[in-house]
C-alpha positions as CSV (number, residue, x, y, z in Angstrom):
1,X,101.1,132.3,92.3
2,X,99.7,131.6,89.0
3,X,103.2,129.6,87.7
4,X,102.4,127.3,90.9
5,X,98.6,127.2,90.3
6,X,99.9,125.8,86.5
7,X,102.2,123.3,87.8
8,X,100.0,121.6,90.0
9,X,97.5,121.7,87.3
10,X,99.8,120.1,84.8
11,X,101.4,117.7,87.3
12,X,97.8,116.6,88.7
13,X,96.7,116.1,84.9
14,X,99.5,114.1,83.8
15,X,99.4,111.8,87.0
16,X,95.8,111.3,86.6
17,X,96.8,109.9,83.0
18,X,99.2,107.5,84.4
19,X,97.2,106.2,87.7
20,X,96.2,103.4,86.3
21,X,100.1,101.8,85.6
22,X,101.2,104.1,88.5
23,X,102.8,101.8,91.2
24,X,103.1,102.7,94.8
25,X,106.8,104.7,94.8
26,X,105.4,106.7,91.7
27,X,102.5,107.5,93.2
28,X,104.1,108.2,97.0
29,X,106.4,110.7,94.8
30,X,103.6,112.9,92.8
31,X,102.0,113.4,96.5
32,X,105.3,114.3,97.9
33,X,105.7,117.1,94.7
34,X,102.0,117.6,95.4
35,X,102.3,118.8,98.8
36,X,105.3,120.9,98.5
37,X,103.2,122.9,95.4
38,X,101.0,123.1,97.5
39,X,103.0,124.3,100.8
40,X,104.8,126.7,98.2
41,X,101.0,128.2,97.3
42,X,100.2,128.4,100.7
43,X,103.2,130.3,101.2
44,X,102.4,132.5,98.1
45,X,98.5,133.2,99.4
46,X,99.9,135.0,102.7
47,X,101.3,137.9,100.7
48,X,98.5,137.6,97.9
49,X,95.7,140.3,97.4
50,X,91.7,139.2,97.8
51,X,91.4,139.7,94.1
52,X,94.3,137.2,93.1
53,X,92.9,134.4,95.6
54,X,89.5,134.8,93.8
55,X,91.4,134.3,90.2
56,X,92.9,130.9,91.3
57,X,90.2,129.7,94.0
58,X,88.1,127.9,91.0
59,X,91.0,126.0,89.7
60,X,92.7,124.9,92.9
61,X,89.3,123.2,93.9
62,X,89.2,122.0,90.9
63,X,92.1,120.2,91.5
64,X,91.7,119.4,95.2
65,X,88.4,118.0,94.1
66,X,90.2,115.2,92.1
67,X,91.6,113.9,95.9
68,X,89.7,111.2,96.0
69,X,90.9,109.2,92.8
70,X,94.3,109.4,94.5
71,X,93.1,108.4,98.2
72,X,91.5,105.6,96.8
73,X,94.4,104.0,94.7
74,X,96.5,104.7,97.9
75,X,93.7,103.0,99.8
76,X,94.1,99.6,97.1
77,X,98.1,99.5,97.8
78,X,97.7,99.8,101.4
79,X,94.9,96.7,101.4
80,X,97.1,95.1,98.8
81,X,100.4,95.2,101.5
82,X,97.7,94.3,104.2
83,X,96.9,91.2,102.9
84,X,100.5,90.4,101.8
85,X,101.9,90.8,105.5
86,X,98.4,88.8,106.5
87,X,99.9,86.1,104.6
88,X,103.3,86.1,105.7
89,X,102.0,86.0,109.1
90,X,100.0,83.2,108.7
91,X,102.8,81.4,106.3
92,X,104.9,82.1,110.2
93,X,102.7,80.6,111.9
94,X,102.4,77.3,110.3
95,X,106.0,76.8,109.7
96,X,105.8,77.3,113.7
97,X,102.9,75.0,113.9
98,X,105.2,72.3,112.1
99,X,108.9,72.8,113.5
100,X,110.3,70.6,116.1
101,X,109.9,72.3,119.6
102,X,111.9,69.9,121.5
103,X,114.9,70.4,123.7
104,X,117.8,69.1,122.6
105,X,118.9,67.9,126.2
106,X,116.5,65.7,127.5
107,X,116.7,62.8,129.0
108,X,114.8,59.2,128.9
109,X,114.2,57.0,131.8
110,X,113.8,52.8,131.6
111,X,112.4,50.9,133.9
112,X,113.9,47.3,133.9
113,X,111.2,44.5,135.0
């Protein structure tokens, strides 16, 4: 329990470093290595004694309590992607706006005087 207490220490430390030039795959895979250290110390707590949950409690809040930096540069790539596909969208809908609508096989009527 303590080797996977460590890792997610160290792994949670050195993405902190790197969040600022972290883009969105690097950051989508340090939560994907996050949550299996911490399904894997999940896992480990079941068999674990009172007394060795107490010895690690301090430290995993300590690093559950640093969820927030993470949510919110997840939160600035999702509003990022928002207002790219906004764009698009509105990019659609004035190349709609300005395309030719017309049918191809219609048909024009004279009148002669």
């Amino acid at each position: 329990m303590g080797e996977l207490v460590a890792e997610l220490e160290k792994r949670t430390q050195q993405a902190l470093a790197e969040l600022t030039t972290m883009d969105i795959d690097q950051l989508s895979e340090y939560m994907e290595q996050r949550g299996l250290l911490m399904q894997a110390l999940i896992n480990a707590t079941e068999n674990a004694s009172d007394g060795d949950k107490e010895k690690f409690k301090d430290r995993i809040e300590s690093i559950v309590s640093l969820d927030p930096i993470f949510l919110q540069k997840l939160t600035k790539f999702r509003d990022q992607a928002r207002s790219q596909l906004t764009k698009i969208d509105n990019g659609k809908t004035q190349k709609n706006a300005y395309d030719n609508q017309y049918d191809g096989d219609s048909y024009f009527f004279d009148k002669k005087k």
